[in-house]
N, C-alpha and C positions, 0 to 999 in steps of 0.2 A: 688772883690767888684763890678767892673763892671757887671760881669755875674748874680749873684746875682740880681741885679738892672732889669737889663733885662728880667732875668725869672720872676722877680716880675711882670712888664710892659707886657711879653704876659702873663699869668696868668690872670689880670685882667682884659686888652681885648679880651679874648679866654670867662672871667666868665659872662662881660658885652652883647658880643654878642651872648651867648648862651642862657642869661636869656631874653632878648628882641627879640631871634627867637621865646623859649618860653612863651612869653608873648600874641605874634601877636599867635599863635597859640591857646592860650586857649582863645582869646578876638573870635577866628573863630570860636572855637568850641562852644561856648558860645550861639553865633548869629544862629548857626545852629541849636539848642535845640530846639522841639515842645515840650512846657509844655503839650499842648491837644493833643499831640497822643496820639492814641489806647493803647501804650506799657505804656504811664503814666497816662493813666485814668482807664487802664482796659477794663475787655470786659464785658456783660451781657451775656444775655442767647446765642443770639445769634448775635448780635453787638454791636460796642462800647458803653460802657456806660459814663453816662455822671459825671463832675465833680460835687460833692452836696454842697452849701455852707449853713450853717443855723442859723438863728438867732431868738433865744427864749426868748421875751421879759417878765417883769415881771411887769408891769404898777398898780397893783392890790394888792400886795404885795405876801402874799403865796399864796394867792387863785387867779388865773387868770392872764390870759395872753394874745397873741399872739403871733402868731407862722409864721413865713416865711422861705422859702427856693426856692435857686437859684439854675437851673440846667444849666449847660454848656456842649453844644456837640461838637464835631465839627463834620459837613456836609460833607466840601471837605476842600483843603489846602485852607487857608487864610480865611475860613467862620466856623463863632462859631454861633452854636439855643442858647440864653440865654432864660430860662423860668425862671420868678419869680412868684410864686402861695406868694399869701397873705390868712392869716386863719384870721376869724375875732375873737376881742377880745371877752373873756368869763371871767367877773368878778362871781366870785361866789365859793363855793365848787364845786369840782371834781363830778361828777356822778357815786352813786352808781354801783360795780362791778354787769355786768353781766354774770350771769352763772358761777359767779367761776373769770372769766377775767376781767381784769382792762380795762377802756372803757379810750381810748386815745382822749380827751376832748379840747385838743389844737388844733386838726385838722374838727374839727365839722362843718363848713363852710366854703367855698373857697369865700374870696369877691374879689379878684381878682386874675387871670390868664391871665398874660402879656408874650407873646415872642419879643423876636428882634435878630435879625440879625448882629452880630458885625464884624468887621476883624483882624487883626494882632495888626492896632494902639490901638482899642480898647480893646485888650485883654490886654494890659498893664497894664489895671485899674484893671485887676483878677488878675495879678502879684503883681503888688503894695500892693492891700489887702494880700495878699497870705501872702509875706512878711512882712506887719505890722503883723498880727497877730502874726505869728511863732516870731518875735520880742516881742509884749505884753507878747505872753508865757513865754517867760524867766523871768519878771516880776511881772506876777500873782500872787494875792495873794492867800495863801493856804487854812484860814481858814474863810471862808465866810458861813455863814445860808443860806443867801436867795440871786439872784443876777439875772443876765442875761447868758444866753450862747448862744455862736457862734462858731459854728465847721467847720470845711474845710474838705471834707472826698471825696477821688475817690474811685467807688464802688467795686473795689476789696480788700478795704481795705486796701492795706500793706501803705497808709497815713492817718492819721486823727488825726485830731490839734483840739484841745478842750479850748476854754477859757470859765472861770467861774466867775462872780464877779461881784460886785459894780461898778468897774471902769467905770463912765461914756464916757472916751476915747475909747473904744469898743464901746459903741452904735454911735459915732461920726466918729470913721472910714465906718462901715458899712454903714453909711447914705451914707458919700462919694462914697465910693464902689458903692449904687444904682445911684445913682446923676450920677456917674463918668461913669455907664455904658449905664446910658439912660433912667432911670427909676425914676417915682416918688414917694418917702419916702407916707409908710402908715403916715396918722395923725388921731387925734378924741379929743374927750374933753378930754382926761389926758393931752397933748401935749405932748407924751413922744417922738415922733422923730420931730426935729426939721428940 
């Protein structure tokens, strides 16, 4: 009975101190992740390319929108280029196709083209987003008409996180997101970002 007892007692301190070497290990390995390196954003033609984040508003109902999208680079270790291009809104129908081809109608004007320069603390706020969203994903609802989307995509493709939908919690994290990385929320008379 004794021994029994014993091999009980190392047993579980052999299981306790093998799961808390393993713990301090994955919390290292963790710390050491560059979400923005080359190997998790991908490359372009011929350099890294950047992370894309985008958000398609629908203020207008079917007809008209606005369109933004975030680019994320990184420079060197610990420096991220954030560019936000803002498209301005287009109430209206779509413009007839030309020649055959659909004329992409959301991107028509640039009213603003903003960069900044983040570091590590601030790349938190792209993590944070990163995370809400793949979170809402699980949530999303399926069958929506008409809505909002906001996509996370690095340009080699093998990530891209699509939400779709009414949920006004998407337009409210995204604001954050701009707010949280330095940037000021488009507005105009609909007041669709608050």
């Amino acid at each position: 009975m004794g021994k029994v007892i014993l091999i009980y007692v190392i047993c579980i301190f052999s299981l306790s101190l093998f799961s808390s070497c393993d713990e301090n290990a994955n919390n290292h390995k963790i710390n050491d992740v560059d979400v923005f390196s080359n190997e998790f954003l991908g490359y372009g033609l011929f350099e890294p390319a950047p992370l894309r984040i985008t958000a398609y508003f629908s203020e207008c109902g079917e007809f008209g929108d606005h369109f933004e999208e975030v680019l994320v680079s990184k420079i060197e270790d610990n420096k991220y280029l954030v560019n936000l291009i803002q498209y301005d809104l287009s109430c209206g129908p779509p413009p007839p196709p030309i020649n055959g081809n659909e004329v992409d109608y959301r991107r028509e004007e640039v009213i603003n083209n903003d960069s900044i320069i983040i570091t590590n603390f601030k790349s938190k706020v792209i993590l944070r987003y990163i995370h809400e969203v793949v979170s809402a994903k699980l949530l999303e609802e399926n069958f929506v008409h008409s809505g909002q989307a906001f996509t996370i995509e690095n340009m080699d493709s093998t990530m891209f996180i699509s939400l779709y939908g009414n949920d006004k919690n998407n337009e409210v994290r995204y604001v954050q997101f701009i707010k949280g990385i330095g940037f000021e929320p488009m507005t105009n008379e609909y007041n669709y970002i608050q």
